[in-house]
N, C-alpha and C positions, 0 to 999 in steps of 0.2 A: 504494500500500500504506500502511496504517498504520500508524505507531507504537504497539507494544504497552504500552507506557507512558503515550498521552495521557491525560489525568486525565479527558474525557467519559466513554471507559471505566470508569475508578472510580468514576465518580460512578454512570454506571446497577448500576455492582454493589452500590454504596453504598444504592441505592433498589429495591434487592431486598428489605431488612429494614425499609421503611418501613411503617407503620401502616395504613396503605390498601391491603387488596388490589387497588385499579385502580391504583396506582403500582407494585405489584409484578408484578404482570400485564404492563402496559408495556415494565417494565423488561424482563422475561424476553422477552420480545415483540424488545426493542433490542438485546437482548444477542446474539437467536440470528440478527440478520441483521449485527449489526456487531462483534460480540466477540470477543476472542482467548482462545485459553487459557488466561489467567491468570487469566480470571472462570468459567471452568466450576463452580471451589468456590462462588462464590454459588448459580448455574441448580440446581447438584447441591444444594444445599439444601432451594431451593423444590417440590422433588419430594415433601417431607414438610409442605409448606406446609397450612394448614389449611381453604383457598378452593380448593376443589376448580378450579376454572376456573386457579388461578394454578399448580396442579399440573402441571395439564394443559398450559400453556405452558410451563413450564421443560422440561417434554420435551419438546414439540416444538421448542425452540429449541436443547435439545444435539443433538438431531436435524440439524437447520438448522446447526450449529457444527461436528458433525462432518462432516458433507458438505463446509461449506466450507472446514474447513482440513484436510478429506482423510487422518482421521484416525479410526482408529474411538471411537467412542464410550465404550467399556468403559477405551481404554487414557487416554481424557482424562479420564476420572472419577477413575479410578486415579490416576492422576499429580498431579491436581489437591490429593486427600485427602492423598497421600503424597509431598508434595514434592521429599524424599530418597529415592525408590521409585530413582532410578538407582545411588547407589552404598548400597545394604545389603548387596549379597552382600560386596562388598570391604570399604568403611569399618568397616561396623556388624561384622562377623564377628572383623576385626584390633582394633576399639575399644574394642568392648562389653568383651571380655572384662579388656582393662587397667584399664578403671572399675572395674568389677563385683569384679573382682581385691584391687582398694587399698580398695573403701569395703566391701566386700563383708564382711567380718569383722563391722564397726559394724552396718551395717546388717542384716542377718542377726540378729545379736545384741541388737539395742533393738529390731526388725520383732518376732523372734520372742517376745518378753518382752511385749511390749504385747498381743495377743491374746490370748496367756493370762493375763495378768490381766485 
């Protein structure tokens, strides 16, 4: 098994956003046979990539990702975009509202004032 951490990892997510679409292409290609879930945000990227070919690979490779780490696809996208997607019902629900609470006067108050001028 791999270390989800090794920096080869990084490095092919790192060459998701490079200038070439044959390096992205690749990448996406490396990622859906060797990648863990903490690069599906890159692959989820390239799906709006602009080289239709390299589109086309970053799905078949969360394709390929989800199979292999047995996971469905929808919930590693999700997860990947929403990092904190596990604790909103809890943290976010008791949190938000203490921020929102304290700054919530000011902001409300200079938010609402600036649009209408």
């Amino acid at each position: 098994m791999r270390d989800p951490r090794d920096p080869r990892d990084r490095k092919l997510a790192e060459l998701t956003g490079d200038a070439n679409w044959r390096v992205r292409d690749a990448a996406a290609w490396a990622l859906g046979r060797v990648g863990e879930a903490d690069q599906v945000a890159a692959l989820a990227a390239l799906l709006a990539d602009p080289e239709g070919k390299v589109a086309s690979r970053a799905d078949g490779a969360l394709d390929e990702l989800s199979a292999r780490l047995d996971r469905p696809r929808e919930e590693l996208i999700a997860e990947a975009l929403n990092p904190q997607n596990e604790e909103p019902g809890d943290g976010d629900a008791e949190a938000a509202p203490e921020p929102a609470t304290s700054q919530e006067p000011e902001a409300t108050g200079s938010a609402a004032t600036a649009p209408e001028q």
